[in-house]
PDB file of N, H, CA, C and O in Angstrom:
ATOM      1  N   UNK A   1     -20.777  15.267  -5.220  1.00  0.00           N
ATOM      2  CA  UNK A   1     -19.930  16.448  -5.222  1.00  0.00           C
ATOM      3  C   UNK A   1     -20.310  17.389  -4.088  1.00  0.00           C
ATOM      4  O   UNK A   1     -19.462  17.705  -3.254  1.00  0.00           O
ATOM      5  N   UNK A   2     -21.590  17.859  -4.028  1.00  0.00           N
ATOM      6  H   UNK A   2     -22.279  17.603  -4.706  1.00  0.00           H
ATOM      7  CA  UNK A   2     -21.991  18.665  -2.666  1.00  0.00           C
ATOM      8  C   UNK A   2     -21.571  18.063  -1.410  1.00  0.00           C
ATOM      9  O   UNK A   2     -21.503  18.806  -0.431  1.00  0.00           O
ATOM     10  N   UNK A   3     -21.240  16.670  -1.268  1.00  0.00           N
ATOM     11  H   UNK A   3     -21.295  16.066  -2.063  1.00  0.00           H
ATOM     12  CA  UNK A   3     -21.437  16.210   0.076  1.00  0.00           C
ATOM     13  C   UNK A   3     -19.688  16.284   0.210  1.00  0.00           C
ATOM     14  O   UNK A   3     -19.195  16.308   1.338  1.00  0.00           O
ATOM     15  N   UNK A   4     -18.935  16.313  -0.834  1.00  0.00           N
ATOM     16  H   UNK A   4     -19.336  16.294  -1.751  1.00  0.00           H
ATOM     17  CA  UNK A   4     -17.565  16.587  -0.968  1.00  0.00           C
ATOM     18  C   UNK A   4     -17.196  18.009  -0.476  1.00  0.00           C
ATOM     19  O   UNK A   4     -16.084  18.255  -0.008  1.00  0.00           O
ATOM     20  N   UNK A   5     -18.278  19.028  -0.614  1.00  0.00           N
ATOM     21  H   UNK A   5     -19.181  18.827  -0.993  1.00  0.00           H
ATOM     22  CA  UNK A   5     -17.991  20.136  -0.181  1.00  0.00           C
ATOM     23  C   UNK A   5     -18.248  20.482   0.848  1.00  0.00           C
ATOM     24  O   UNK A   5     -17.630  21.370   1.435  1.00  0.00           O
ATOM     25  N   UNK A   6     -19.483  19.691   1.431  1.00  0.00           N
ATOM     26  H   UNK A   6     -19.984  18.969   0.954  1.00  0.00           H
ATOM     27  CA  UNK A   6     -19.919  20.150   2.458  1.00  0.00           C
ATOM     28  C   UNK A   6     -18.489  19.420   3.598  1.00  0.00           C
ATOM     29  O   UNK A   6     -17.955  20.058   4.506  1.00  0.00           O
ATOM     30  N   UNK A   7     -18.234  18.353   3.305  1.00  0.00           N
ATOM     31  H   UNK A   7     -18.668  17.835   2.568  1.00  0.00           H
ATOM     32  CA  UNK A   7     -16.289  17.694   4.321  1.00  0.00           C
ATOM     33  C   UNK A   7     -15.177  18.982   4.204  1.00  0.00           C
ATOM     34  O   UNK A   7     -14.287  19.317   4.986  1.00  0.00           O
ATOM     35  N   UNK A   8     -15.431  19.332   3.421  1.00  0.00           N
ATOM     36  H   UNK A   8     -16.154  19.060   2.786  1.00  0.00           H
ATOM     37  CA  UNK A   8     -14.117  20.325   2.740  1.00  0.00           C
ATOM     38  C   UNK A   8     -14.822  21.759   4.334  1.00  0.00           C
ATOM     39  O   UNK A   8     -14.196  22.310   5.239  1.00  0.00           O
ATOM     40  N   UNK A   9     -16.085  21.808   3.987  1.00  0.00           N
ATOM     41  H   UNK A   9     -16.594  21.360   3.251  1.00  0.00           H
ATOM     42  CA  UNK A   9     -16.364  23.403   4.690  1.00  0.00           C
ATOM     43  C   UNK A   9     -16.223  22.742   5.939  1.00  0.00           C
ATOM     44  O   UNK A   9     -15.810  23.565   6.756  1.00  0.00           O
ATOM     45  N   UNK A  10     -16.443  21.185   6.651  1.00  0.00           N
ATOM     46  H   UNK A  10     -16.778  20.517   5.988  1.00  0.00           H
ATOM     47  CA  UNK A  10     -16.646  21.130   7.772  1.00  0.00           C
ATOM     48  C   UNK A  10     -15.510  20.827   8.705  1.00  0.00           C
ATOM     49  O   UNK A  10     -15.472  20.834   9.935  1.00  0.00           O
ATOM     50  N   UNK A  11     -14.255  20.458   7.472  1.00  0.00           N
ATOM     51  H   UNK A  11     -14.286  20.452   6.473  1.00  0.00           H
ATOM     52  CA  UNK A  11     -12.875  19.454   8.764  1.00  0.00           C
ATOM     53  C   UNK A  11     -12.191  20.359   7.674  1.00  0.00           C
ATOM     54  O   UNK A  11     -11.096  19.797   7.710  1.00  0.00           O
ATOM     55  N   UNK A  12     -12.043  21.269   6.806  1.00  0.00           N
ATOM     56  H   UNK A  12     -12.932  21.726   6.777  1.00  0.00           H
ATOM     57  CA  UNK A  12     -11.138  22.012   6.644  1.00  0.00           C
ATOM     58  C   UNK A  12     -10.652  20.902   5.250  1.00  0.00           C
ATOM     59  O   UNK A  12     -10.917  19.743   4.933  1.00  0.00           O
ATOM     60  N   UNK A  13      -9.671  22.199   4.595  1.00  0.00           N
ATOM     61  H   UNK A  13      -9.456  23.141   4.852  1.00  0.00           H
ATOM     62  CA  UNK A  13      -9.646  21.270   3.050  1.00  0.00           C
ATOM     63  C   UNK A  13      -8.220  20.434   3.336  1.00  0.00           C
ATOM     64  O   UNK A  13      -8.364  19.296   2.890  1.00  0.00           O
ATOM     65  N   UNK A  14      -7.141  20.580   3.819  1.00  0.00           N
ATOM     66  H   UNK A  14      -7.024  21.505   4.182  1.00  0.00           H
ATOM     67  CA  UNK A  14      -5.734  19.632   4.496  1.00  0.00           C
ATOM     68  C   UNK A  14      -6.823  18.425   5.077  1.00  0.00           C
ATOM     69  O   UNK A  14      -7.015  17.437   4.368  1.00  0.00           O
ATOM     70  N   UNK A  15      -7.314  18.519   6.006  1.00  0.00           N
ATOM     71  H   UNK A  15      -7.158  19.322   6.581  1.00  0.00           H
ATOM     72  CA  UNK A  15      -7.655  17.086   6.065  1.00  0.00           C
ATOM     73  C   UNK A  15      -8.792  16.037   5.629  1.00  0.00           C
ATOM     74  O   UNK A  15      -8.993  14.964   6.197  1.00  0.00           O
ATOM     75  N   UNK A  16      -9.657  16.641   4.281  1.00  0.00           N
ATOM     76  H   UNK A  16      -9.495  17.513   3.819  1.00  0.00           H
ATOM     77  CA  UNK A  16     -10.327  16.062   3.576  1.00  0.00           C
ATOM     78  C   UNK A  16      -9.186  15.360   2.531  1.00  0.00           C
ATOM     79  O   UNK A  16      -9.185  14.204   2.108  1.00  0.00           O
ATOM     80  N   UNK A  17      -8.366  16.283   2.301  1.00  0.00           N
ATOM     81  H   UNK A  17      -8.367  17.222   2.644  1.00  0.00           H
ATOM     82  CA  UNK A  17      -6.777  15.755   1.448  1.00  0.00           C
ATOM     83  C   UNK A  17      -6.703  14.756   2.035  1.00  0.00           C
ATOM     84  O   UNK A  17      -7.355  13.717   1.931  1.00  0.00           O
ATOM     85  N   UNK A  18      -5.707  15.105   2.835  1.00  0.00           N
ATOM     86  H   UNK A  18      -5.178  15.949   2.919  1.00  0.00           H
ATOM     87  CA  UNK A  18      -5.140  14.067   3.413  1.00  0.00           C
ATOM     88  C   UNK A  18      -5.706  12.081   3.336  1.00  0.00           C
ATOM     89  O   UNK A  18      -5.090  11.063   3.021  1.00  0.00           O
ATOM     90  N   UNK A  19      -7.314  12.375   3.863  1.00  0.00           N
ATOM     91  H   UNK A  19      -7.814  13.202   4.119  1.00  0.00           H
ATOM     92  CA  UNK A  19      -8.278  11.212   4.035  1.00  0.00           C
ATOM     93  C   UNK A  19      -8.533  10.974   2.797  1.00  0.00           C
ATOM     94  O   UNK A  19      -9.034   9.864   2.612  1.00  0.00           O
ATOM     95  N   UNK A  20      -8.338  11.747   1.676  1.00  0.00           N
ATOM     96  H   UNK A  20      -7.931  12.648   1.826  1.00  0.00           H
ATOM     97  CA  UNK A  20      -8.462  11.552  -0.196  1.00  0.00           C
ATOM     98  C   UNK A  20      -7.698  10.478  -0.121  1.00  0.00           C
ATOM     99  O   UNK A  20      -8.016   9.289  -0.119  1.00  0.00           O
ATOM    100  N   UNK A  21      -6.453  11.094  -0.048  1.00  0.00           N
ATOM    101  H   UNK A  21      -6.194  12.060  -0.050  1.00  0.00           H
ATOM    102  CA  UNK A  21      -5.147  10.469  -0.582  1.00  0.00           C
ATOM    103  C   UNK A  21      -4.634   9.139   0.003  1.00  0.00           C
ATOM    104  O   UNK A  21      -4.132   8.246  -0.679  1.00  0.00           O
ATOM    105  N   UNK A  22      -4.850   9.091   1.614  1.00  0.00           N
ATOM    106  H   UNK A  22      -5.258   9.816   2.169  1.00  0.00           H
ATOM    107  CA  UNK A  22      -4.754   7.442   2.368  1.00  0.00           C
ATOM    108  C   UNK A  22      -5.792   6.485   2.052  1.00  0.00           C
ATOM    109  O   UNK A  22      -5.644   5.312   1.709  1.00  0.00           O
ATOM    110  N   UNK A  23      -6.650   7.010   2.180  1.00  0.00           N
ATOM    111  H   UNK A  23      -6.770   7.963   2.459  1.00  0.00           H
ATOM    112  CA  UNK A  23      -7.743   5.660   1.040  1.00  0.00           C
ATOM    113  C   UNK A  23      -7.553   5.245  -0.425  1.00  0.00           C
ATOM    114  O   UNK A  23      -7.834   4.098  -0.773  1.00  0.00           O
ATOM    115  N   UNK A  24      -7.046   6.222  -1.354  1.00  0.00           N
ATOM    116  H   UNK A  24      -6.817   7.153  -1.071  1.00  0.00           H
ATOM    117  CA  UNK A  24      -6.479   6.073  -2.588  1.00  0.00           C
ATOM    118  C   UNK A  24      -4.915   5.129  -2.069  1.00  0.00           C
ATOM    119  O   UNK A  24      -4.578   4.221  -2.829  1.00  0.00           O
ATOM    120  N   UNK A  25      -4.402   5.279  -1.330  1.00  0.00           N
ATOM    121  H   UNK A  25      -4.676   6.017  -0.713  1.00  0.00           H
ATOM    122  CA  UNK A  25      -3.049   4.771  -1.032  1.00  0.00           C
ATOM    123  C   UNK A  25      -3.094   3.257  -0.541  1.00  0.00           C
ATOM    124  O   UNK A  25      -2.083   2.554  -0.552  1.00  0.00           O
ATOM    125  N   UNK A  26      -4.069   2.902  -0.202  1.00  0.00           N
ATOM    126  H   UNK A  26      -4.890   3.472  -0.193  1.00  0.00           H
ATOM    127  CA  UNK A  26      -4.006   2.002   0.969  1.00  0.00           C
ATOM    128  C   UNK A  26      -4.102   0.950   0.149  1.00  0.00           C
ATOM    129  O   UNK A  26      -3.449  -0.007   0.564  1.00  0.00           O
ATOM    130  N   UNK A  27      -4.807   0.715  -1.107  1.00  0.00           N
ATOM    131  H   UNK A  27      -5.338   1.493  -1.444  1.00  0.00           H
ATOM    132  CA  UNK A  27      -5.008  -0.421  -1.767  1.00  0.00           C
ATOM    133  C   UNK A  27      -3.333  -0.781  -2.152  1.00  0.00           C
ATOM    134  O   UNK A  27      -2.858  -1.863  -1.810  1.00  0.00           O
ATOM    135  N   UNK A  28      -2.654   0.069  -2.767  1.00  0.00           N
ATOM    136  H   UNK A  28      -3.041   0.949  -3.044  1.00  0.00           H
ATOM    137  CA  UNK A  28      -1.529   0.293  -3.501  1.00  0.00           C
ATOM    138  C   UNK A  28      -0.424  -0.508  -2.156  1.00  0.00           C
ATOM    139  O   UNK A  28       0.271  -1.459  -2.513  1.00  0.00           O
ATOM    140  N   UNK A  29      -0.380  -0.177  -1.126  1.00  0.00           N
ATOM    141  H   UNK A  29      -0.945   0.595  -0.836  1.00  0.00           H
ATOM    142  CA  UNK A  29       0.510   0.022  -0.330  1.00  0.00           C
ATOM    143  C   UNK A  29       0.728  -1.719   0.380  1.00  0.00           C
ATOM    144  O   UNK A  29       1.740  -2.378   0.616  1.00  0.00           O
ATOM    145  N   UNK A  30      -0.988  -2.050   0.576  1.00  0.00           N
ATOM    146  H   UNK A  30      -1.810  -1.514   0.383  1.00  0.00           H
ATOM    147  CA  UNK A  30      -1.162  -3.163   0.255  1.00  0.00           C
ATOM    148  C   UNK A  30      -0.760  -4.609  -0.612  1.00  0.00           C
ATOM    149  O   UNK A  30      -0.495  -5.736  -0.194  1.00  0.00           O
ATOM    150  N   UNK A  31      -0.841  -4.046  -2.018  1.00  0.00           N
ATOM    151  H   UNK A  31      -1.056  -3.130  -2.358  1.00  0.00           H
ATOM    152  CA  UNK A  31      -0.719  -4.631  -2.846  1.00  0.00           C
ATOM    153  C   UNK A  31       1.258  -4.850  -3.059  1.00  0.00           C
ATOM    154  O   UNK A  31       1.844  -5.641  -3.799  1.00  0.00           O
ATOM    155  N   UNK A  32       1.789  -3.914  -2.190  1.00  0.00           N
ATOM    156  H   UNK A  32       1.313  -3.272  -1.590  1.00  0.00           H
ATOM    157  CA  UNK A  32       3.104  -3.512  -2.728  1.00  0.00           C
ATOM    158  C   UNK A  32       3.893  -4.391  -1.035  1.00  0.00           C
ATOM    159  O   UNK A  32       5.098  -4.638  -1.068  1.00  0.00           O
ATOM    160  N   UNK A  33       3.331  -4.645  -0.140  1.00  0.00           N
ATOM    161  H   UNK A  33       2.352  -4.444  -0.113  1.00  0.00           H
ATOM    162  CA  UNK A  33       3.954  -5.586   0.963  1.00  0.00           C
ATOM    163  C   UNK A  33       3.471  -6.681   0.679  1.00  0.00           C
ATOM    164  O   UNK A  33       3.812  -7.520   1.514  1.00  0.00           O
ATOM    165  N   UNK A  34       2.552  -7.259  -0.451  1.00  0.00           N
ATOM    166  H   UNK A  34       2.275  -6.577  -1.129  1.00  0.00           H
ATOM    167  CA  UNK A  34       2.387  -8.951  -0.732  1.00  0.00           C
ATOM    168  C   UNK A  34       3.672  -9.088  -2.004  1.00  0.00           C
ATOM    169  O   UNK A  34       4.490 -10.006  -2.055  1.00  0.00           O
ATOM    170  N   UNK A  35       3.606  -8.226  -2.716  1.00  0.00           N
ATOM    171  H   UNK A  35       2.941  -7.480  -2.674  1.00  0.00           H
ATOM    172  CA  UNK A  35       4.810  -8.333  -3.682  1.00  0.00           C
ATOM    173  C   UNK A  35       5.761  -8.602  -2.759  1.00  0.00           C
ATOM    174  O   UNK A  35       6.187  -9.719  -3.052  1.00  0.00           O
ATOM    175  N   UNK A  36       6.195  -8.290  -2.029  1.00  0.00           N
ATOM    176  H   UNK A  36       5.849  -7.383  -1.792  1.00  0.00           H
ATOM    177  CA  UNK A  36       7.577  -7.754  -1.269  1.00  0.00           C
ATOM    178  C   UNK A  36       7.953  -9.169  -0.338  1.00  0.00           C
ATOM    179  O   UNK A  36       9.036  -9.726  -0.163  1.00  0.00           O
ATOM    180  N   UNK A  37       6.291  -9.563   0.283  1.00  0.00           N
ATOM    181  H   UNK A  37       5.411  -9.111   0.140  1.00  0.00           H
ATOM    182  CA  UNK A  37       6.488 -10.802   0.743  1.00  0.00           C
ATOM    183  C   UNK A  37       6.701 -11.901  -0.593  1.00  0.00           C
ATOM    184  O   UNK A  37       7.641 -12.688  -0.479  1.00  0.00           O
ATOM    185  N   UNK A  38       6.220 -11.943  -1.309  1.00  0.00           N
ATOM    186  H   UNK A  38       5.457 -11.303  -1.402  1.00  0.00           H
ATOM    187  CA  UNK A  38       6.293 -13.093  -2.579  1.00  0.00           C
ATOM    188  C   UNK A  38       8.179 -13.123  -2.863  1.00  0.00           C
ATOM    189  O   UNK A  38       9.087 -13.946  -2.983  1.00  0.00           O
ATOM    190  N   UNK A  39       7.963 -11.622  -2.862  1.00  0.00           N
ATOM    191  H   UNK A  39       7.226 -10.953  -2.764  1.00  0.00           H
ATOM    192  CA  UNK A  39      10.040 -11.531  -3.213  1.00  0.00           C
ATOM    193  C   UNK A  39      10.940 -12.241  -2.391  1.00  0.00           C
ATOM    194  O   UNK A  39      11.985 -12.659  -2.891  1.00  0.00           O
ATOM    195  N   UNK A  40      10.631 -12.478  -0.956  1.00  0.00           N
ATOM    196  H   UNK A  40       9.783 -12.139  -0.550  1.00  0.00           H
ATOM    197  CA  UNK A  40      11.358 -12.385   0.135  1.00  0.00           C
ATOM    198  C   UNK A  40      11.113 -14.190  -0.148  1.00  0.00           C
ATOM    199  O   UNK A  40      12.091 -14.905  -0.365  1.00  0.00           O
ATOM    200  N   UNK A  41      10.020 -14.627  -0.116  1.00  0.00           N
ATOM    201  H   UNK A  41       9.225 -14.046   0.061  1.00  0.00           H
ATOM    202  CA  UNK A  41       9.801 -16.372  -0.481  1.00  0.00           C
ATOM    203  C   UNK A  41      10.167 -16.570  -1.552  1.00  0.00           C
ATOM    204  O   UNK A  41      10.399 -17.777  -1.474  1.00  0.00           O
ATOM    205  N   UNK A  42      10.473 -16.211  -2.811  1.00  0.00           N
ATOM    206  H   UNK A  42      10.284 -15.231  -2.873  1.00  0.00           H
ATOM    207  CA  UNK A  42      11.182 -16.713  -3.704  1.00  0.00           C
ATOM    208  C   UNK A  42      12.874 -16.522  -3.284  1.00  0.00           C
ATOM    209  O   UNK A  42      13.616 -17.502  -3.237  1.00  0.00           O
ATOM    210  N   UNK A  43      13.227 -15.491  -3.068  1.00  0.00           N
ATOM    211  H   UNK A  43      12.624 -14.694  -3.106  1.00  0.00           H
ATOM    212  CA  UNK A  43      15.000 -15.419  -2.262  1.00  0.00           C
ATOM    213  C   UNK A  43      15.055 -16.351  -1.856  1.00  0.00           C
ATOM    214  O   UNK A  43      15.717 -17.221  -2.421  1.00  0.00           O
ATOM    215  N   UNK A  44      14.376 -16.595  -0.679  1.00  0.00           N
ATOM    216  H   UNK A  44      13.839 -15.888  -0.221  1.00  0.00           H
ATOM    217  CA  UNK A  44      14.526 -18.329   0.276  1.00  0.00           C
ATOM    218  C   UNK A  44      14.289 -19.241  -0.552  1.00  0.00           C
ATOM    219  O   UNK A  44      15.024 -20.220  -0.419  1.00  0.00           O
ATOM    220  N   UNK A  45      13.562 -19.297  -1.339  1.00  0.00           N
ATOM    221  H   UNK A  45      12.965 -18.502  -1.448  1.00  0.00           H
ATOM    222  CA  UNK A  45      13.622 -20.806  -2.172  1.00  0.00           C
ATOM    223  C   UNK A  45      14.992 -20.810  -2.946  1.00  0.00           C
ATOM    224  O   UNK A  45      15.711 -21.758  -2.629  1.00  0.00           O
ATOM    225  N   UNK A  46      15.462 -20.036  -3.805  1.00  0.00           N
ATOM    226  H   UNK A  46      14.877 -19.266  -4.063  1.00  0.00           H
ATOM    227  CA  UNK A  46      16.254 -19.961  -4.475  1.00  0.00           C
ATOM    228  C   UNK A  46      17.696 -19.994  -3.654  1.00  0.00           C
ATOM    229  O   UNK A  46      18.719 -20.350  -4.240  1.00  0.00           O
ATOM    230  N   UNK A  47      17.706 -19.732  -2.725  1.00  0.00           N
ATOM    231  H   UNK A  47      16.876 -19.443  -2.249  1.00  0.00           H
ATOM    232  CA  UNK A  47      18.867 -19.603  -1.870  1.00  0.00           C
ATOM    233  C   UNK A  47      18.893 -21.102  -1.446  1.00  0.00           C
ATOM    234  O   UNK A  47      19.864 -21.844  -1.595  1.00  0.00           O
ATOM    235  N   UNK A  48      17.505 -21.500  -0.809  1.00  0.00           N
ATOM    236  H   UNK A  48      16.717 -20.897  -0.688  1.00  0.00           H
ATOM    237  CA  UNK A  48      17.600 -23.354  -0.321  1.00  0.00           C
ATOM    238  C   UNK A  48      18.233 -24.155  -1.753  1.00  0.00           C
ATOM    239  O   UNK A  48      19.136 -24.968  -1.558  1.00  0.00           O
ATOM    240  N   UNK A  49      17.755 -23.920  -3.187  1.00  0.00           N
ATOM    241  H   UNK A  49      17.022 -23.259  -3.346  1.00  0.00           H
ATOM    242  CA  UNK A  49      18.143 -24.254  -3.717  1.00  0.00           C
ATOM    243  C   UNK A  49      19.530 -24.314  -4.313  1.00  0.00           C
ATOM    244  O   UNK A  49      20.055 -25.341  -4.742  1.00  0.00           O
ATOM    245  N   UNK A  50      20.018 -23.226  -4.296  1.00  0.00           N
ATOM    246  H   UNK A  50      19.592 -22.391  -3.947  1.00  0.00           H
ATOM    247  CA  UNK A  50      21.656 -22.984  -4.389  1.00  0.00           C
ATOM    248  C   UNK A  50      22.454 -24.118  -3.560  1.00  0.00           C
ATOM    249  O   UNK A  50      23.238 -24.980  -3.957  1.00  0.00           O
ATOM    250  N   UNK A  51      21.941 -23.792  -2.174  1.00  0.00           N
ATOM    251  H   UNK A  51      21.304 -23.092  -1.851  1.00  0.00           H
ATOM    252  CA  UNK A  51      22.469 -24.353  -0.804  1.00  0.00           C
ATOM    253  C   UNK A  51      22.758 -25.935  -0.920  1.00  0.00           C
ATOM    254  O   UNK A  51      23.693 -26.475  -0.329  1.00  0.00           O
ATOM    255  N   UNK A  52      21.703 -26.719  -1.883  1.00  0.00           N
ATOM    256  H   UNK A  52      20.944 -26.281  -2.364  1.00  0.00           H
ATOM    257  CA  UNK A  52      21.749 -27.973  -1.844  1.00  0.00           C
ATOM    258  C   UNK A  52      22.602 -28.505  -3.081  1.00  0.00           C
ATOM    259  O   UNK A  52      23.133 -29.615  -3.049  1.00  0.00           O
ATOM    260  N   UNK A  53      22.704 -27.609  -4.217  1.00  0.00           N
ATOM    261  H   UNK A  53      22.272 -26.708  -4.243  1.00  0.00           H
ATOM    262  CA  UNK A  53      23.658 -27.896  -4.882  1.00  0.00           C
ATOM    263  C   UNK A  53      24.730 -27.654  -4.709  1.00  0.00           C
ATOM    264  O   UNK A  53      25.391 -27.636  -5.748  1.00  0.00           O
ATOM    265  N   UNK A  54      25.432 -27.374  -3.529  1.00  0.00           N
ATOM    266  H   UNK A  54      24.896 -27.388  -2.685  1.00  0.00           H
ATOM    267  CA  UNK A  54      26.825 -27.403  -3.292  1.00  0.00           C
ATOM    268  C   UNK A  54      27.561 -28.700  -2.154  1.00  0.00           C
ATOM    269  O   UNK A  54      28.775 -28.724  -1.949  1.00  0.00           O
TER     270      UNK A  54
END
């Protein structure tokens, strides 16, 4: 906690925020473009699959 304060007195409290909140974010943001890729490879499978039953 002191060494939290002592960032806060030294770079100002906006950009101890800021550096809070993008390290809290980054796992998330991460985790949310492998979903997005998994989505985008199942579309294409499902679409190849459509494609061949016609």
């Amino acid at each position: 906690m002191q060494e939290l304060l002592l960032q806060i007195s030294n770079f100002g409290f906006p950009i101890v925020v800021s550096a809070y909140l993008l390290i809290r974010i980054e796992k998330k943001l991460s985790d949310l473009s492998n979903n997005i890729n998994d989505l985008a490879r199942a579309i294409e499978v499902l679409s190849l699959k459509r494609d061949s039953l016609k």
